[in-house]
N, C-alpha and C positions, 0 to 999 in steps of 0.2 A: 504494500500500500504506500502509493507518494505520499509523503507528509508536508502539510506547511508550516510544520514547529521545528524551530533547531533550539536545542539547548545544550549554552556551557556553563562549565563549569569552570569557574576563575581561581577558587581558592579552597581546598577542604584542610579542616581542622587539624590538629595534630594529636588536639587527646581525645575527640567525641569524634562522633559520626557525621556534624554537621559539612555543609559546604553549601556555600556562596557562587551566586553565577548569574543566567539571566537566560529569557524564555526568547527567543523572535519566531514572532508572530506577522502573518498578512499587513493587523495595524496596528504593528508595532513591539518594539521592547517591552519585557517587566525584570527587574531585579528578584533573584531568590537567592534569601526565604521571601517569601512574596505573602501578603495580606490584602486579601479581594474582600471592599464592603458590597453589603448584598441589595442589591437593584430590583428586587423583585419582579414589581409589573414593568422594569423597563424607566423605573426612576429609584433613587435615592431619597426618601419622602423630604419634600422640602428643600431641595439643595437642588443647586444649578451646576450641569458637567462643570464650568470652570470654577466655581464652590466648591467640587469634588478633587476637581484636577491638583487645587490650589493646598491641598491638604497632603500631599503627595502621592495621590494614588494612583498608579500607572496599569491595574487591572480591574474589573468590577466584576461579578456576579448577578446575568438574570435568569428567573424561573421562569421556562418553561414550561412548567403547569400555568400556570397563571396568563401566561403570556397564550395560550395554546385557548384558553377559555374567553377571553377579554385579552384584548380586540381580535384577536385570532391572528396565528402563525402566517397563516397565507396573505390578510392585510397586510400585515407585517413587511411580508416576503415583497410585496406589490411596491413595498417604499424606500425599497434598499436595504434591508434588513434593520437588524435592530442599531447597529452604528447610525445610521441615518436617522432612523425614528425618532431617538431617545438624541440626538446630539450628541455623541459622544464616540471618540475615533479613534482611541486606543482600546488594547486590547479586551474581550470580553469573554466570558464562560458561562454556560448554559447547563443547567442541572436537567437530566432527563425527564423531571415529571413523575418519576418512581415514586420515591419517598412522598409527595405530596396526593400522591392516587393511592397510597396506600395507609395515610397518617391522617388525613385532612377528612376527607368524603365521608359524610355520615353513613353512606353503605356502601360498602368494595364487596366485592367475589374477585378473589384471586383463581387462576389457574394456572395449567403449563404453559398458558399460551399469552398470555397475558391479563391484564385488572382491568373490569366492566365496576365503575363507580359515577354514583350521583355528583355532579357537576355542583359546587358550592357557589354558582352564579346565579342559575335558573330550575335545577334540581334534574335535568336533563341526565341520561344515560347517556354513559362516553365510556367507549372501551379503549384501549392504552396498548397496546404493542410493540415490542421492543422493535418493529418495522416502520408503525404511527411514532415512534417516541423521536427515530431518527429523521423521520420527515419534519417533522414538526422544526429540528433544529436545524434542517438545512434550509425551511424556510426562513427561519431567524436568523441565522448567517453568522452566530457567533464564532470565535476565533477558537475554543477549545469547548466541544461535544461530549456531556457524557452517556456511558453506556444506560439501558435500560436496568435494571437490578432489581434485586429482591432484597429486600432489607428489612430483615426479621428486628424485634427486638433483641439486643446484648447481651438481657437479662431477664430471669422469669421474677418480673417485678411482683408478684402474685406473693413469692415466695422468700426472695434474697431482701434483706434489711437493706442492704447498701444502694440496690436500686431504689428504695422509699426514701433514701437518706441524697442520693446524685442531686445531679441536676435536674431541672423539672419537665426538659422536654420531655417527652415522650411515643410510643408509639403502640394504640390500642390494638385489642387484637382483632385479627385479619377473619375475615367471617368465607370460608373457602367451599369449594365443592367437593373439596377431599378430604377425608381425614387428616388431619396431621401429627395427631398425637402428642406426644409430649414435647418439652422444649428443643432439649436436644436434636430429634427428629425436624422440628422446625428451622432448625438451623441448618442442616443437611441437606433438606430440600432447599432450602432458600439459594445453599452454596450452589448444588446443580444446576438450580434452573437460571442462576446470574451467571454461569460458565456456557450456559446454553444459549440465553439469551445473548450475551457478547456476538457470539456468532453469529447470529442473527442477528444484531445492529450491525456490526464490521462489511456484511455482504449486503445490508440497506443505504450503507452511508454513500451518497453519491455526490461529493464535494472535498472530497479528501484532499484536492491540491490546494482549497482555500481553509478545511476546517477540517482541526486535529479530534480524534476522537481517542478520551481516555477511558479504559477498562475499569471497572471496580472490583476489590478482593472484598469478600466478606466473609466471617467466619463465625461472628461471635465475641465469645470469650475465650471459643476452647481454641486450643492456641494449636493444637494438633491440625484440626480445621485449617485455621488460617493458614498455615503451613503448606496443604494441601491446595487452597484457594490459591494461593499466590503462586505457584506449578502453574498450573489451571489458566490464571487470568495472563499470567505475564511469558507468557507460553506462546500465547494469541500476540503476534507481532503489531504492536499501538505506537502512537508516539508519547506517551505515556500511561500513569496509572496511578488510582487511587485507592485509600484505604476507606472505607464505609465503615457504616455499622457502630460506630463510636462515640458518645455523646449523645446516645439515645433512652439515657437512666442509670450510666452507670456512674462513678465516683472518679475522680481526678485518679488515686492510684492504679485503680482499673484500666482505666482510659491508657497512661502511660505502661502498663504490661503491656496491654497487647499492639502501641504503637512502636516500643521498644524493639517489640520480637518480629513484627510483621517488617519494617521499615527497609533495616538493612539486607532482609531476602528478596526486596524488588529489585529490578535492573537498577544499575548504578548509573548507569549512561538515558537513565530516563528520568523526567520531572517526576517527585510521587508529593502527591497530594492527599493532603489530610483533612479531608470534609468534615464540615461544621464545629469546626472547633477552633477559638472559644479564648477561651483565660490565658491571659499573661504567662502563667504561672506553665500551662497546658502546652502554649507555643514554644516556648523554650524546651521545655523537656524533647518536644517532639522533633525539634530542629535539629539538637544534640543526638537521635537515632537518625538525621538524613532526610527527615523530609522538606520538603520545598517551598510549597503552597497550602496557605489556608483560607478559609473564607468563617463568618462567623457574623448573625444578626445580633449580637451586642451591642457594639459602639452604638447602631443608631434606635434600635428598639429602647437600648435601655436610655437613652440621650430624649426620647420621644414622653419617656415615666420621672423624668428631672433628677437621674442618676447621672454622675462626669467620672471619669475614667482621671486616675493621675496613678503616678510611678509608686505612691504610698500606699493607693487603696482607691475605694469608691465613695463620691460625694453623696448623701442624699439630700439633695438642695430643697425639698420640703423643709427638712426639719429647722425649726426654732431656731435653732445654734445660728444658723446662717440670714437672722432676720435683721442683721444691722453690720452683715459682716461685708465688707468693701472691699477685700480681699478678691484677686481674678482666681478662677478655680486652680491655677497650678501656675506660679512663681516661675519667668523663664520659658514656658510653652509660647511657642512661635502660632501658634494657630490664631487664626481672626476674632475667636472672643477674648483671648486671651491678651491680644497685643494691643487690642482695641479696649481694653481696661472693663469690661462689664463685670461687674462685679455680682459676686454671692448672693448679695442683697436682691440685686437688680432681679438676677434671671431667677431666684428663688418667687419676686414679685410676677414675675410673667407667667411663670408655670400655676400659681396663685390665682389670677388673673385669667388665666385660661387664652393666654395672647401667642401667637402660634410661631413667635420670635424665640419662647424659650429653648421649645424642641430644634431651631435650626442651630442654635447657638451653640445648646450644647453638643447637638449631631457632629457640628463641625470639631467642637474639643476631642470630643470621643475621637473620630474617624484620626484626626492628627496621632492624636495619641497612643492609637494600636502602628500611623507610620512610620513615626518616632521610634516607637520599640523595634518594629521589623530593621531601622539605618544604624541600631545599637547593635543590634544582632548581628548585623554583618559586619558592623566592626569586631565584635566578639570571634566570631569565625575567623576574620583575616590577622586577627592578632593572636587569639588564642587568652583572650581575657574575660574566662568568665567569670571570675573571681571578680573582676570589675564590674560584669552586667548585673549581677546580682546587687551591689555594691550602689549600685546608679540606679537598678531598680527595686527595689523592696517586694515590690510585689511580686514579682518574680520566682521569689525564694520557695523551693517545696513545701515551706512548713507557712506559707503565705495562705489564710483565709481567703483573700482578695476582698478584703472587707472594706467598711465604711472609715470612712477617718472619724475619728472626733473633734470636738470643735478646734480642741489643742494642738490638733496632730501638725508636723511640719509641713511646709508648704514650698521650701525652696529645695534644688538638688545640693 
């Protein structure tokens, strides 16, 4: 399969696994480790591409579920794709629609062949095919395609404390035509049928000299699995590959097992990416096993609820503490709320206020602030300082909550 992604690699670590390098693409360069904010319908809520661009982000993430329902892939397709639509000319990434057809719709039937679920726009049947999943993207015309997949949940949160204690995504269960039996079992087929379906996006994709299509491993937790999955996926000749399945209930140390173990058995000579995730704290461990890219609804979901992201913790701009405090959310951040003096006070008052400048302001802090950490990180890599990134960032640290600050908490690096 021609490919339209080259990636190098400029610099790898001397004591971790990470490495530093860069993706080229149709439209354009990204720096890895690379951090994609997520574009959903085709926008960033509230922020304008050069708002976006201006925070430094040189990659973005949209859903093709979304995009596939309202306004539809082939509108889309009719206006240039999504570069054109949405304004925005650097590179983009398009999630298949899986995970959203199968987490989202209030009724899925999964089978071998693919997910028939109710449409979350007009209640419509729409079935999903790893054949449908790759059209949909080649009418959107993003820069990097991913595979159709099956993406069980991580964890039988029924039963494991740690998934009731994770993160709060989730993913309910899958109401099927087959038996599937217990968890394990679920995870088995799930692995199959996204080894099967690969092949069957790979021989749909009909744009491979403009747009890269990445495979997904999935396994679980059981690490045997995964093991096996990554044979399997990375078997199948891509111009890269990601890790799934991660950050769907289970707990940061979980999360980092099975990125640890999966990570450095992908191609080395390929970008791997580590979907949906997430935390400071997350990306670093994950960069340290070699992975490259991540994407994650944080910065601006939580920038949208009047939480700001800083190198010590998280702000929560409701609270009291901050009703007279004139302080800019983080001492030294180059981002536009930041440079531009609004203070605690202020956007504590807006989010108050219900005035729809809080959520841009803080979107923008947040967005800076996970690019910030991604230009630390590569200097971490190229120097071999991570005694320093931890150092510069607090939150970073394993034993980091990624909590809130208190009213006292430091403010300067």
């Amino acid at each position: 399969m021609t490919s339209a992604l080259r990636f190098e690699i400029d610099q790898r670590c001397h004591s971790t696994g990470a490495r530093a390098g860069r993706v080229h693409t149709v439209h354009g360069t990204f720096d890895t480790p690379a951090f994609m904010p997520v574009g959903t319908r085709g926008t960033i809520k509230g922020l304008t591409p050069d708002q976006i661009e201006a925070t430094g982000t040189q990659i973005l993430l949209n859903n093709a579920y979304h995009l596939m329902l309202r306004p539809g892939a082939d509108l889309v397709g009719r206006r240039g794709g999504v570069h054109e639509f949405m304004r925005w000319h650097r590179p983009i990434l398009t999630d298949s629609g899986g995970y959203q057809a199968f987490s989202m719709a209030d009724i899925n039937d999964i089978d071998d062949d693919g997910v028939t679920f109710r449409s979350i726009i007009d209640g419509a049947r729409i079935r999903l095919t790893p054949e449908r999943a790759i059209e949909v993207q080649n009418e959107l015309g993003a820069d990097i395609i991913m595979a159709f997949d099956d993406c069980p949940p991580s964890v039988d949160s029924a039963n494991d404390p740690a998934a009731r204690n994770g993160p709060a995504r989730r993913i309910p269960p899958i109401r099927s035509k087959r038996k599937e039996g217990d968890h394990a079992v679920r995870r088995r087929l799930a692995h199959e049928r996204t080894v099967r379906w690969l092949q069957r996006c790979r021989a749909a994709h009909r744009r491979p000299a403009e747009q890269s299509l990445f495979g997904i491993v999935q396994g679980g937790l059981d690490l045997e699995l995964r093991a096996e999955a990554v044979e399997a996926i990375c078997n199948i000749e891509l111009p890269g590959y990601a890790i799934g399945g991660v950050a769907v209930g289970e707990g940061p140390d979980l999360i980092g097992r099975v990125v640890e173990f999966t990570a450095p058995r992908m191609p080395a000579d390929k970008p791997r990416y580590l979907m949906g995730v997430g935390y400071e704290r997350d990306i670093v461990r994950a960069v340290r096993a070699g992975v490259d890219m991540f994407d994650c609804v944080l910065p601006t979901r939580n920038g949208r609820s009047a939480t700001a992201f800083t190198r010590y913790g998280r702000l929560q701009l409701r609270n009291a503490s901050h009703r007279e405090d004139d302080s800019v959310l983080e001492a030294g951040c180059p981002c536009y709320t930041c440079v531009n003096g609004f203070s605690r006070a202020y956007l504590r008052h807006l989010f108050l206020a219900g005035e729809m400048l809080g959520p841009i302001l803080v979107s923008l802090h947040n967005i800076q602030h996970f690019q910030r950490l991604m230009l630390d990180i590569r200097r971490a890599i190229r120097e071999d300082a991570w005694s320093w990134l931890m150092s510069a960032w607090p939150v970073t640290s394993p034993d980091s909550e990624s909590g809130q600050l208190d009213a006292g908490s430091p403010t300067t690096p």
